[in-house]
N, C-alpha and C positions, 0 to 999 in steps of 0.2 A: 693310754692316757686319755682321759675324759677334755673334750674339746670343748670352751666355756667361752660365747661371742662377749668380743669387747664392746665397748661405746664406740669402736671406729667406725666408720662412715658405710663403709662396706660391708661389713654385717648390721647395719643397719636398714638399708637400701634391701641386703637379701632376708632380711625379719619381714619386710615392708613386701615384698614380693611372697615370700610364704603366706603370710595373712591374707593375701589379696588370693592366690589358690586356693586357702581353706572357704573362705567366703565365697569364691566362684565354685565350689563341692560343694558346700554349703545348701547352696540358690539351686543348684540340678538334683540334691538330691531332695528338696522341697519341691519341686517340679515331679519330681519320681514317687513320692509319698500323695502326692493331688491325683496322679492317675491311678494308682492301687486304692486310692479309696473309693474312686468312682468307677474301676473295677468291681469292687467289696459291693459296692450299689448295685452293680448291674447282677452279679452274680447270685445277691439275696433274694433280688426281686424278680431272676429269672429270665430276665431282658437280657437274648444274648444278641440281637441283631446286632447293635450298635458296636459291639465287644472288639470284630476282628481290627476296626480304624482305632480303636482305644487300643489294643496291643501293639499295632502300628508304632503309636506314638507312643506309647512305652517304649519300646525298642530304641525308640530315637532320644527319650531323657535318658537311658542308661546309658546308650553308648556317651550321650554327652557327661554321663554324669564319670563316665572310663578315662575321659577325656582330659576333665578336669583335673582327676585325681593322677594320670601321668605326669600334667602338665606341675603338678604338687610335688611327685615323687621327681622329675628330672631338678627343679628349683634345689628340695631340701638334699638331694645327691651333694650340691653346692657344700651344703655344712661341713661335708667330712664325717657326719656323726654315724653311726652304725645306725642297720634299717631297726628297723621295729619298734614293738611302744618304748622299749628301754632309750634306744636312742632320740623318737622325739620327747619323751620325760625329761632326759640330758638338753634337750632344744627349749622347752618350754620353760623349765629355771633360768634361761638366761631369754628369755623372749621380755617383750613388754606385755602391759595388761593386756591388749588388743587383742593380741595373738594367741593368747590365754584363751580370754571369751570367746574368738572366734572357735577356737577348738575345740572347748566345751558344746557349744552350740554342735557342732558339727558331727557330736558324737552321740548325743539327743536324737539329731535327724536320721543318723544312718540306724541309730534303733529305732526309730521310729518306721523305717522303710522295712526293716528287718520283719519287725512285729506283725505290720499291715501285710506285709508279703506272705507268711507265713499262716496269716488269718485266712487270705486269698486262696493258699493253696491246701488251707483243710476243705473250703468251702467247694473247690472244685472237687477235692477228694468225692468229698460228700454227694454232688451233684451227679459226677461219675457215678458213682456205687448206683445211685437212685434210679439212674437212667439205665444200667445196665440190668438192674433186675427187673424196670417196667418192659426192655426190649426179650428177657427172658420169659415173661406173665404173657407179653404178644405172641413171643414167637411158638410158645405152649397150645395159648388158647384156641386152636383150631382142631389139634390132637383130642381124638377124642379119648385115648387110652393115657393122656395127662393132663390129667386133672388140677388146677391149682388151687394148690391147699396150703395152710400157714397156720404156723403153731400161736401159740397163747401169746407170745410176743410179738405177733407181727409179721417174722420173717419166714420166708420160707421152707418147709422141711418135708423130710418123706412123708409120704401117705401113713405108714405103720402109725406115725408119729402124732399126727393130724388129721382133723376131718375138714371134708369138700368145702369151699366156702360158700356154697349155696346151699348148702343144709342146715339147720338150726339148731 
C-alpha cells in the first residue's frame, strides 16, 4: 500500500525536517564540489605541494557530507515509505514545493561532485602514467645498453621498432 502524507501536523513538521537534511546534503555537498575543483586546479597546474591539507579537508566535507545524508536517511525511515528513488518519488508527490526544489537542487550538486570527481581522477590517472614513464626514461638513462627510444607517437617502444632519440 503506497503511504501518501496528510495535511496533519505531524507529517508536516517531518516534511519540514526532511527538507531541512536535503538542504544540509545540499550545503556539504557544495562544500565537496569547492574543494575538487581546487583540487582539479592544483592537479592542471602541477602544484601538488599544497594537495595533501586540501585532501585533509576533503576527507572532512565528505565525511560531513555522510553525515548529513544519515542524518536524511534516519529522518525519511520516519515515512514508512520503501528506500530508494521509488519510495522518495512516493515522498515527493505528497511533499510541498520546498521540498521538491530542495531535492532537485540536491541532485544537480551530487552530479556535480560526481562529474568534478571523476575529472580529478582521469587527471591523476593521467599524471600517474606521465610520471611513471618519466621515472622509467631516468631509471634507463644511465644504462648504456638502453638506450631510450620512442616511436612516431611519442611513446615508448623497442629499439627494432624505433630509432635513438639522439639521432636524426
Amino acid at each position: 500500500m503506497e503511504r501518501v502524507f496528510s495535511p496533519g501536523s505531524s507529517d508536516r513538521e517531518l516534511l519540514e525536517r526532511l527538507r531541512l537534511c536535503v538542504e544540509a546534503c545540499a550545503a556539504r555537498a557544495d562544500q565537496v564540489a569547492a574543494v575538487l575543483e581546487e583540487e582539479g586546479r592544483m592537479l592542471r597546474a602541477g602544484d601538488l605541494d599544497q594537495l595533501e591539507p586540501l585532501l585533509r579537508r576533503k576527507s572532512e566535507y565528505l565525511a560531513d557530507l555522510e553525515a548529513a545524508e544519515t542524518d536524511w536517511r534516519t529522518a525519511y525511515a520516519e515515512t514508512g515509505l520503501p528506500e530508494g528513488r521509488n519510495g522518495v518519488r512516493l515522498l515527493l508527490r505528497s511533499a510541498d514545493e520546498e521540498l521538491r526544489a530542495a531535492w532537485d537542487q540536491l541532485e544537480e550538486r551530487i552530479s556535480a561532485v560526481q562529474l568534478l570527481n571523476e575529472a580529478n581522477g582521469r587527471l591523476i590517472h593521467r599524471n600517474l602514467a606521465y610520471r611513471r614513464r618519466l621515472m622509467e626514461i631516468l631509471a634507463q638513462g644511465g644504462e648504456e645498453d638502453a638506450p631510450v627510444t620512442y616511436g612516431t607517437d611519442g611513446n615508448r617502444s623497442p629499439a627494432a621498432r624505433s630509432r635513438n632519440i639522439t639521432r636524426a
